[in-house]
MARLO-211950 format. One record per residue (C-alpha): x, y, z; residue number from 1; residue in one letter. Coordinates in steps of 0.05 Angstrom, whole numbers, plus 5000, padded with zeros to 4 digits. Layout:
<pt c1="X" c2="Y" c3="Z" nr="NUM" rest="A"/>
...
***
This chain:
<pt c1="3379" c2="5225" c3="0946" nr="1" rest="X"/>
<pt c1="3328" c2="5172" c3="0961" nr="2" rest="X"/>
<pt c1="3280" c2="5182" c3="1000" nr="3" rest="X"/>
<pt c1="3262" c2="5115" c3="1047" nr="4" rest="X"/>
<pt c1="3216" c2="5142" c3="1104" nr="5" rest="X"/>
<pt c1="3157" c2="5118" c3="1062" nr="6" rest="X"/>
<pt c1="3185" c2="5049" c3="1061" nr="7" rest="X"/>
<pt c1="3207" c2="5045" c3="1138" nr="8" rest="X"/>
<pt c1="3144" c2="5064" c3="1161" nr="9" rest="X"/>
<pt c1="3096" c2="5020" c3="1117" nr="10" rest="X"/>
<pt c1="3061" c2="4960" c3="1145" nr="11" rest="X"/>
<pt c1="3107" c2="4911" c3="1139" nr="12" rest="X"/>
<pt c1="3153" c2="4953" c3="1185" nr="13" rest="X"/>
<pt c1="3113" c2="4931" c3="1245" nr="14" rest="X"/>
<pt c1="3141" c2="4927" c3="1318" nr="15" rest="X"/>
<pt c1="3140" c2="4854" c3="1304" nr="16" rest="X"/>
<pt c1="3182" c2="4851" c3="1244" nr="17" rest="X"/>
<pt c1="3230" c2="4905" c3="1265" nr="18" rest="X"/>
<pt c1="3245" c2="4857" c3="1332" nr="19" rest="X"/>
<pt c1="3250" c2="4799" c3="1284" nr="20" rest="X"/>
<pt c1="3304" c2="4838" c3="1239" nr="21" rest="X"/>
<pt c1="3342" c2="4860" c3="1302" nr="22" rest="X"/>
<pt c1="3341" c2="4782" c3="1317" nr="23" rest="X"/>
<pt c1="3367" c2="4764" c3="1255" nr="24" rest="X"/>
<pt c1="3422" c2="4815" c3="1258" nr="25" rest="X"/>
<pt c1="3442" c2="4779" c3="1320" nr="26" rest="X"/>
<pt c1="3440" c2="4726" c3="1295" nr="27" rest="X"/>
<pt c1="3473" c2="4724" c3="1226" nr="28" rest="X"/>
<pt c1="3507" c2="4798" c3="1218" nr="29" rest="X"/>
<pt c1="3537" c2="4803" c3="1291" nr="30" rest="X"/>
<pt c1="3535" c2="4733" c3="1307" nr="31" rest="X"/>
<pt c1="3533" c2="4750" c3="1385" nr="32" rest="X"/>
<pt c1="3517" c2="4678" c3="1409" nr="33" rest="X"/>
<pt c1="3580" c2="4641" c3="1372" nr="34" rest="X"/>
<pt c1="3628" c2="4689" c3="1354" nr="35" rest="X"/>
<pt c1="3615" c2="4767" c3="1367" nr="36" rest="X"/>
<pt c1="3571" c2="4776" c3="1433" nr="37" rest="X"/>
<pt c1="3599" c2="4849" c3="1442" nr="38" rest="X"/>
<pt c1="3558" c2="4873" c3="1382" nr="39" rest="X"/>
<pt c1="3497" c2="4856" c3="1437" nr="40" rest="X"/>
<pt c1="3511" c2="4926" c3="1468" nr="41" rest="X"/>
<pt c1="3511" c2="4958" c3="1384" nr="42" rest="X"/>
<pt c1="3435" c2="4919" c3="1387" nr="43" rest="X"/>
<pt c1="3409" c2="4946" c3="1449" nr="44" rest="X"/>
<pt c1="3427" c2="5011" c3="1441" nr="45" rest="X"/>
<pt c1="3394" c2="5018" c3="1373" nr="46" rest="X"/>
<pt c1="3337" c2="4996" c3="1396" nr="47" rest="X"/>
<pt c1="3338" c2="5043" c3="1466" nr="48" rest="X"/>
<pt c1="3346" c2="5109" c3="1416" nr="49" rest="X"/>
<pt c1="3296" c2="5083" c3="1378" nr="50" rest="X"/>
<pt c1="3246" c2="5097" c3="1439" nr="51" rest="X"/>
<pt c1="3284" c2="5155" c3="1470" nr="52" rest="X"/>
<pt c1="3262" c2="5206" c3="1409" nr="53" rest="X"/>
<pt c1="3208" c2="5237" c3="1395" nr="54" rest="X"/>
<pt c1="3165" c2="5223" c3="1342" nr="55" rest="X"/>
<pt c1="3188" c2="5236" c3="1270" nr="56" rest="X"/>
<pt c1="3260" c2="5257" c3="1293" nr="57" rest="X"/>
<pt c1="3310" c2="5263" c3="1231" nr="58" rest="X"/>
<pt c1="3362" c2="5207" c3="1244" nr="59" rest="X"/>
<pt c1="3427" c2="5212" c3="1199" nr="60" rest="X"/>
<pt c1="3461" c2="5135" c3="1200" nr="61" rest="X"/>
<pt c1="3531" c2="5143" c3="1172" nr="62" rest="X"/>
<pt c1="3548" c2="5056" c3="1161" nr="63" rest="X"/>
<pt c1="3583" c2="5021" c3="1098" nr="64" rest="X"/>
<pt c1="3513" c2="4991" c3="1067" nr="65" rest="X"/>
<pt c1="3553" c2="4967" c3="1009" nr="66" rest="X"/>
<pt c1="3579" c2="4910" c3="1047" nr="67" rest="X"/>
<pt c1="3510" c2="4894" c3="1050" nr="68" rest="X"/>
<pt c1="3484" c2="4899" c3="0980" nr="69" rest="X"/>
<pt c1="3469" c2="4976" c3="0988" nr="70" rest="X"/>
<pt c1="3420" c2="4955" c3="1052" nr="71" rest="X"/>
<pt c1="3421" c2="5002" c3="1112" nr="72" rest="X"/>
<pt c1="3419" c2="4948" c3="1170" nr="73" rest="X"/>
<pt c1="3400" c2="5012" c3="1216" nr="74" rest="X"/>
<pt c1="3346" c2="5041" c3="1179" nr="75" rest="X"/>
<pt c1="3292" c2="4997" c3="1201" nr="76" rest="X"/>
<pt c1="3302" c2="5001" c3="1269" nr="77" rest="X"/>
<pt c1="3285" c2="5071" c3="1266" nr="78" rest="X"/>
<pt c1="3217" c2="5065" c3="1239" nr="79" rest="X"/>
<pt c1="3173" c2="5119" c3="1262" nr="80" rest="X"/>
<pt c1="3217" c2="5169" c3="1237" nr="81" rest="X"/>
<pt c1="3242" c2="5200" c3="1186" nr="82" rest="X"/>
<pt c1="3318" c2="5171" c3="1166" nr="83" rest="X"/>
<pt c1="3376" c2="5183" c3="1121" nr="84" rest="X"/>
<pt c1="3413" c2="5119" c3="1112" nr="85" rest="X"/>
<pt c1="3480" c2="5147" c3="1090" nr="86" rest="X"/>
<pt c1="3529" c2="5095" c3="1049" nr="87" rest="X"/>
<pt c1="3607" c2="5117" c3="1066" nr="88" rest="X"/>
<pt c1="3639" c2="5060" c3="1036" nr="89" rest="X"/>
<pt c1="3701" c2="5086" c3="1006" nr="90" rest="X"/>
<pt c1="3723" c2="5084" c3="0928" nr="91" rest="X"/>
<pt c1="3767" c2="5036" c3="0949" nr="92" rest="X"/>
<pt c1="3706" c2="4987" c3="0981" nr="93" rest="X"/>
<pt c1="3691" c2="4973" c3="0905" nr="94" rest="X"/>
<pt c1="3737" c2="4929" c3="0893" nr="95" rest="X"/>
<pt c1="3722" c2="4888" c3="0961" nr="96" rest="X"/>
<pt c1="3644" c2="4885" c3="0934" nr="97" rest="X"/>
<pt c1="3578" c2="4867" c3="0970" nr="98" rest="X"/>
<pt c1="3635" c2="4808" c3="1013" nr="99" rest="X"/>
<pt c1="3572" c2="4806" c3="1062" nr="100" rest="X"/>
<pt c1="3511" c2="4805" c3="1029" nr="101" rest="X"/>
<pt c1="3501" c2="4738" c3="1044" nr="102" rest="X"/>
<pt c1="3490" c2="4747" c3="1117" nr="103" rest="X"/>
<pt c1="3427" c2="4790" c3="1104" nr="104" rest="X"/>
<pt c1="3394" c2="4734" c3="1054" nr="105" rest="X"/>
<pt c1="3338" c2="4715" c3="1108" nr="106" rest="X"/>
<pt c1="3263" c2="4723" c3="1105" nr="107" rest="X"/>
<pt c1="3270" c2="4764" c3="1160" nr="108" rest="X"/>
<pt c1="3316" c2="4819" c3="1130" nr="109" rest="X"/>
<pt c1="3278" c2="4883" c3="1130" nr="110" rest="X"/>
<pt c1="3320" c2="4914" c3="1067" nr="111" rest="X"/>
<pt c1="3322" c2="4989" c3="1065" nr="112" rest="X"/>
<pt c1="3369" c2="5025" c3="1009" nr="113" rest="X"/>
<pt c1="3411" c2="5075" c3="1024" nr="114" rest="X"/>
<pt c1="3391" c2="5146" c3="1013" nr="115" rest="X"/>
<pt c1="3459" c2="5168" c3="0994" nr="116" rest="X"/>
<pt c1="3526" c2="5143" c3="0984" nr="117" rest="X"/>
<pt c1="3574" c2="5200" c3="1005" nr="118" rest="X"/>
<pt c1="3638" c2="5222" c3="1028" nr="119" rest="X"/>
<pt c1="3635" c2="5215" c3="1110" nr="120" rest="X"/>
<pt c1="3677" c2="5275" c3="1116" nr="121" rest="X"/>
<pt c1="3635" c2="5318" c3="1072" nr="122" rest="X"/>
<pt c1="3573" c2="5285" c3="1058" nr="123" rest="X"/>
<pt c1="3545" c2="5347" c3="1032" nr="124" rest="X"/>
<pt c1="3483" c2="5342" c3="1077" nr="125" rest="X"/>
<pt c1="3446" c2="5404" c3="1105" nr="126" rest="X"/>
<pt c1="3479" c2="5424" c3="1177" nr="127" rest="X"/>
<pt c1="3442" c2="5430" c3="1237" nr="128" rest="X"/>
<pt c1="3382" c2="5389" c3="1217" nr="129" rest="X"/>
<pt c1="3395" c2="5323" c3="1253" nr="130" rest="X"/>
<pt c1="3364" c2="5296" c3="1320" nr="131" rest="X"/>
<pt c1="3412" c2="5236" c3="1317" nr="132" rest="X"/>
<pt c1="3469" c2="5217" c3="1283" nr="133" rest="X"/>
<pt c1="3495" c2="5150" c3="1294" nr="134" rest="X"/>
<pt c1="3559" c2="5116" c3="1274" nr="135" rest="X"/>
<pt c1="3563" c2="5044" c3="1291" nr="136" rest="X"/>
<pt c1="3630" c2="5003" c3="1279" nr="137" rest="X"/>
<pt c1="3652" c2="5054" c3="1238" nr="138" rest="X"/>
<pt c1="3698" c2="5112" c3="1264" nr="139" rest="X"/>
<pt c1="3763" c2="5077" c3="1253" nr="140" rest="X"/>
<pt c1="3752" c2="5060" c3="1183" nr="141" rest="X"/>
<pt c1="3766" c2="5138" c3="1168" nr="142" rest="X"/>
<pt c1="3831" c2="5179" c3="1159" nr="143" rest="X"/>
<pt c1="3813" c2="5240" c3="1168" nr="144" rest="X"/>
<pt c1="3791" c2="5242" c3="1255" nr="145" rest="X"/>
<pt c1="3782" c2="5316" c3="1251" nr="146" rest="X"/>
<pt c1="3742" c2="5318" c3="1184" nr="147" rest="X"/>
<pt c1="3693" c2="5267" c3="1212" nr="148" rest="X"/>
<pt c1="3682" c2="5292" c3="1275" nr="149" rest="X"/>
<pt c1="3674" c2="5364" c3="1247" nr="150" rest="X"/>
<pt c1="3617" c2="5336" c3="1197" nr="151" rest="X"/>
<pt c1="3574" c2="5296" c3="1253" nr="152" rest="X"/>
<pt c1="3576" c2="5359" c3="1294" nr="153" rest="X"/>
<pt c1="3558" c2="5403" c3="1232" nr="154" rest="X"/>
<pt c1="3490" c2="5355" c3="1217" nr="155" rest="X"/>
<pt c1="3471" c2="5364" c3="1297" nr="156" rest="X"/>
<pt c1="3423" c2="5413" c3="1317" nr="157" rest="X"/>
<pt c1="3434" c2="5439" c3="1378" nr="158" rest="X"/>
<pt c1="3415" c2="5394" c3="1428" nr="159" rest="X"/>
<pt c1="3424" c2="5338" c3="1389" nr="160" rest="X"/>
<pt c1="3456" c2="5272" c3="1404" nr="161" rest="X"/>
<pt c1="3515" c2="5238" c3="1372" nr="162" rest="X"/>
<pt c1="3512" c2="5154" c3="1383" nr="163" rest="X"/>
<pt c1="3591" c2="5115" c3="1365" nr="164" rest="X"/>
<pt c1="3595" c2="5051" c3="1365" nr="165" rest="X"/>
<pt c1="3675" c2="5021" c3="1367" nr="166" rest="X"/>
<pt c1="3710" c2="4962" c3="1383" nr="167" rest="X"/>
<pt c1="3772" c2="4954" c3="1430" nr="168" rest="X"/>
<pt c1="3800" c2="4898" c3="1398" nr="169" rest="X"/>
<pt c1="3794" c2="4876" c3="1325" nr="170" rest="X"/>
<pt c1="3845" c2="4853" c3="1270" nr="171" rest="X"/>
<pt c1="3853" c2="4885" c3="1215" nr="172" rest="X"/>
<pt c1="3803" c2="4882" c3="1171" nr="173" rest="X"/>
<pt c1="3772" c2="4922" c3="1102" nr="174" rest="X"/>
<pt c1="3849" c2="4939" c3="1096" nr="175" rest="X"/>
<pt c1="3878" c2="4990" c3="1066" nr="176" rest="X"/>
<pt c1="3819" c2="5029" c3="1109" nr="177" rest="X"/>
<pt c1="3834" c2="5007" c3="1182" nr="178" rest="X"/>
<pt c1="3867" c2="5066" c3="1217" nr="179" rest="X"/>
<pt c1="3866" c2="5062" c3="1291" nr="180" rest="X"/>
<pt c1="3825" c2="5042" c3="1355" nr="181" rest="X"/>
<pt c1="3798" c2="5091" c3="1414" nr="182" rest="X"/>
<pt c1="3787" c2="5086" c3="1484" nr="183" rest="X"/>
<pt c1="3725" c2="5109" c3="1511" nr="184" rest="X"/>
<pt c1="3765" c2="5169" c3="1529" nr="185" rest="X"/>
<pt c1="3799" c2="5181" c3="1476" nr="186" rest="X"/>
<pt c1="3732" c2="5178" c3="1445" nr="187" rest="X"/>
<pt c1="3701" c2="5222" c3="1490" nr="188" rest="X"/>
<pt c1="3762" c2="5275" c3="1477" nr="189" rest="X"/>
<pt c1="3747" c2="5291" c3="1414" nr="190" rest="X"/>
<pt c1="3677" c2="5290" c3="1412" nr="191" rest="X"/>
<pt c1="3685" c2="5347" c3="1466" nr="192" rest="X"/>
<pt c1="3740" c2="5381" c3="1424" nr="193" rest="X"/>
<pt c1="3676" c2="5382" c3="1365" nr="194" rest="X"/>
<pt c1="3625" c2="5411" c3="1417" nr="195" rest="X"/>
<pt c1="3594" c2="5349" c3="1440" nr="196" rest="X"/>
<pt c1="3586" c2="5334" c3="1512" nr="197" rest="X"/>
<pt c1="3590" c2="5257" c3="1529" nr="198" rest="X"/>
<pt c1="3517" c2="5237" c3="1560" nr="199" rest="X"/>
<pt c1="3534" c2="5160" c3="1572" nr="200" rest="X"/>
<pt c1="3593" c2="5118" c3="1566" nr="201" rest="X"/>
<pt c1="3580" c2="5036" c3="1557" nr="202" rest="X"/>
<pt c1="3625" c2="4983" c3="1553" nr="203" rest="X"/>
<pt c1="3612" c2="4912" c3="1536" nr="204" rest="X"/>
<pt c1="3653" c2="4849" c3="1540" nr="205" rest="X"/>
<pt c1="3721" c2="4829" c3="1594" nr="206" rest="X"/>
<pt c1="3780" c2="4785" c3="1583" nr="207" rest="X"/>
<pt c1="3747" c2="4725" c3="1563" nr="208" rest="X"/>
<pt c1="3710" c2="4753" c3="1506" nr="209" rest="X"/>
<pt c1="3779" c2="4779" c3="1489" nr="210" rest="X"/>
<pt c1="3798" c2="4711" c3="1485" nr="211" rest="X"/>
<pt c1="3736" c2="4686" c3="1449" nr="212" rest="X"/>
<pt c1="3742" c2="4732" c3="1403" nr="213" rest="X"/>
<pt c1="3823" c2="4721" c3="1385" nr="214" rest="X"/>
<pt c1="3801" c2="4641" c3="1383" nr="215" rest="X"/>
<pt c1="3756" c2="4656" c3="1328" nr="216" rest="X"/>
<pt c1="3797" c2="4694" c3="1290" nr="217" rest="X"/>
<pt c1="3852" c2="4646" c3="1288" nr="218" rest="X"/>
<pt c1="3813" c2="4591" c3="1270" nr="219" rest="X"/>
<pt c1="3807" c2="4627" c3="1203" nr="220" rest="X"/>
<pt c1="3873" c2="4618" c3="1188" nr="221" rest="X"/>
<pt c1="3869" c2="4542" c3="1197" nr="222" rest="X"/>
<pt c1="3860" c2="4506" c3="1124" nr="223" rest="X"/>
<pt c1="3789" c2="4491" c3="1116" nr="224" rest="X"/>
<pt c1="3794" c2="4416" c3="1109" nr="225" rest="X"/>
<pt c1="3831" c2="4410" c3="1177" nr="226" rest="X"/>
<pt c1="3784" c2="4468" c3="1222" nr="227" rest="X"/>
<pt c1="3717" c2="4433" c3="1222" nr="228" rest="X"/>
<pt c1="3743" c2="4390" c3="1275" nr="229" rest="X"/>
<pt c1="3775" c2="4447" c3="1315" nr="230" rest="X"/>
<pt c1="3711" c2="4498" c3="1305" nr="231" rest="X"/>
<pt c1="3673" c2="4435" c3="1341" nr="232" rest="X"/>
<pt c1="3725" c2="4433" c3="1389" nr="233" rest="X"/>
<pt c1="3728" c2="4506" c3="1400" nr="234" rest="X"/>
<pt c1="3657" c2="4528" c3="1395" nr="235" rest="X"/>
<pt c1="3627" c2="4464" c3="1433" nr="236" rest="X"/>
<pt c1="3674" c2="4463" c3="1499" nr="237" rest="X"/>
<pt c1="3707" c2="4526" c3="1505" nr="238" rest="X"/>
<pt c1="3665" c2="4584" c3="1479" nr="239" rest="X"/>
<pt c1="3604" c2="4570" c3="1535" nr="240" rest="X"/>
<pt c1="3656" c2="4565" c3="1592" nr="241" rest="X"/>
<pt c1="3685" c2="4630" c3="1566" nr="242" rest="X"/>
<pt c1="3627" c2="4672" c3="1561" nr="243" rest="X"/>
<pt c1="3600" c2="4639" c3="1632" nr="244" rest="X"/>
<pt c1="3667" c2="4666" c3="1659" nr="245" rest="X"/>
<pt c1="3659" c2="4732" c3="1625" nr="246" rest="X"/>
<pt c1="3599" c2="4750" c3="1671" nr="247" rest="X"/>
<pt c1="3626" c2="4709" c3="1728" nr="248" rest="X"/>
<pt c1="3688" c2="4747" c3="1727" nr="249" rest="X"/>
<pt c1="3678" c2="4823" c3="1713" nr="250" rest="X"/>
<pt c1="3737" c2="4852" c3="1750" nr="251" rest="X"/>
<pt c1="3811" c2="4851" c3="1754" nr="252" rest="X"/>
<pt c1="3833" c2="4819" c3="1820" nr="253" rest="X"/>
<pt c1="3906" c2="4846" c3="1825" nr="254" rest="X"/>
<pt c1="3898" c2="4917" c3="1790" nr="255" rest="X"/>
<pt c1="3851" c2="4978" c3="1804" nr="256" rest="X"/>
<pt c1="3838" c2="5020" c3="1745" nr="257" rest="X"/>
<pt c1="3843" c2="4960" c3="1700" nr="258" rest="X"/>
<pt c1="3787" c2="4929" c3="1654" nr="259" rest="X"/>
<pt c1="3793" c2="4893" c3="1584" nr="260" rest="X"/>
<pt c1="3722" c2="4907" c3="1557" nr="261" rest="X"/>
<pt c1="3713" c2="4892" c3="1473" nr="262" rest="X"/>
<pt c1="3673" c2="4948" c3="1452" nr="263" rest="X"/>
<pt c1="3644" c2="5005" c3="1478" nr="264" rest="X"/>
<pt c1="3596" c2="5059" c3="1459" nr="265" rest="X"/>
<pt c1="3586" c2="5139" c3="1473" nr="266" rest="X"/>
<pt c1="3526" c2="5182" c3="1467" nr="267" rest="X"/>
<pt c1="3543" c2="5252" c3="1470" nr="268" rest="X"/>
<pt c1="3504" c2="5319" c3="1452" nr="269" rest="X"/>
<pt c1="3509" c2="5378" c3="1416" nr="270" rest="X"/>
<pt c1="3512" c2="5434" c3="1467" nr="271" rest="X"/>
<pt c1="3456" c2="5487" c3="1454" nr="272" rest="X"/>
***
């Protein structure tokens, strides 16, 4: 296993550059001002349990860093401590190769290896060493529910906080390994089923976003020579009005109990 904390907390990890990677990530990765602006909440929370532990906390990622080249894009935000970027691509995730690498080829990229690459559901880790473990945008890439959520409880000490990140709505994608979507409740059922008591529940994203979102996505499917004209179309008149409507319009007018967020996120604990 690779050890990276040397590399995270050199000089050129500075508060400076770290802001400047997150900004890039926005930018290129997530795309939150043109396509993706629910990966925003993914961003700010990040950076918000970045400053919430103390010093030289051990912080477990669990991502896919093969998409990337083998770069953890979580790594560097948690400068100041010490990290284990875990890579949990599947076997299978081979075959589909570094698809994204391009996104991180910018100046800005702060480009961290992962430590490991390992089975999520047994990544063979030592239990009950972790401060953190976070898992962003990754949770229903796995097959096994109770496997995973059995494993980030096993890293946790006690006291220890668990950070998902999921979407609400997404196509399929990485398929073969795309098996479901949660609720924030459902989410926050089984993390208390694995002894970990939700702390904070966040949503991001309403209806419009929703409709965003689906806009961009079928755009794709439009032959390239005929969708330049449509992605100016799309992205130039309608996307602005959507997200302005997004924030204008944050509630359901005819039905209590009703919302139609994008994303949302949990932070739970590992009871003492």
């Amino acid at each position: 296993m690779k050890n990276i904390d040397e590399l995270i907390q050199s000089p050129q990890f500075s508060s400076e550059a770290i802001e400047h990677h997150i900004d890039m990530l926005g930018e290129r990765v997530f795309q939150v001002k043109t396509k993706w602006p629910h990966f925003n909440l993914l961003l700010r929370d990040l950076r918000s349990l970045s400053e919430r532990l103390e010093e030289n906390s051990l912080v477990i990622s669990l991502e896919r860093g093969l998409l990337y080249g083998g770069s953890s894009l979580a790594a560097p935000v948690f400068s100041g401590h010490r990290v284990i970027a875990a890579d949990c691509s599947p076997a299978s995730a081979d075959d589909r190769g570094a698809y994204n690498e391009t996104m991180v080829d910018d100046a800005r990229f702060l480009s961290v290896p992962s430590s490991i690459r390992t089975n999520i559901e047994k990544t063979d880790l030592p239990g009950a060493k972790a401060d953190l473990v976070i898992v962003p945008n990754l949770v229903h890439h796995i097959a096994d529910q109770s496997a995973l959520f059995s494993e980030i409880s096993r890293l946790l000490k006690p006291g220890g906080l668990a950070y998902v990140f999921e979407p609400l709505v997404r196509e399929l994608h990485q398929s073969p390994d795309d098996f479901l979507r949660y609720t924030p409740y459902g989410l926050e059922n089984i993390l208390k089923k694995n002894g970990l008591h939700p702390l904070e529940t966040k949503t991001e994203g309403g209806p419009f976003s929703v409709i965003a979102y689906s806009w961009a996505q079928a755009l794709e499917y439009i032959p390239q020579e005929d969708r330049s004209e449509l992605n100016e179309w799309f992205y130039n008149e309608h996307f602005p009005q959507l997200m302005e409507w997004d924030t204008k319009y944050p509630n359901n007018q005819e039905r209590k109990f009703t919302s139609f967020p994008m994303a949302f996120s949990v932070l739970a604990q590992k009871k003492d």
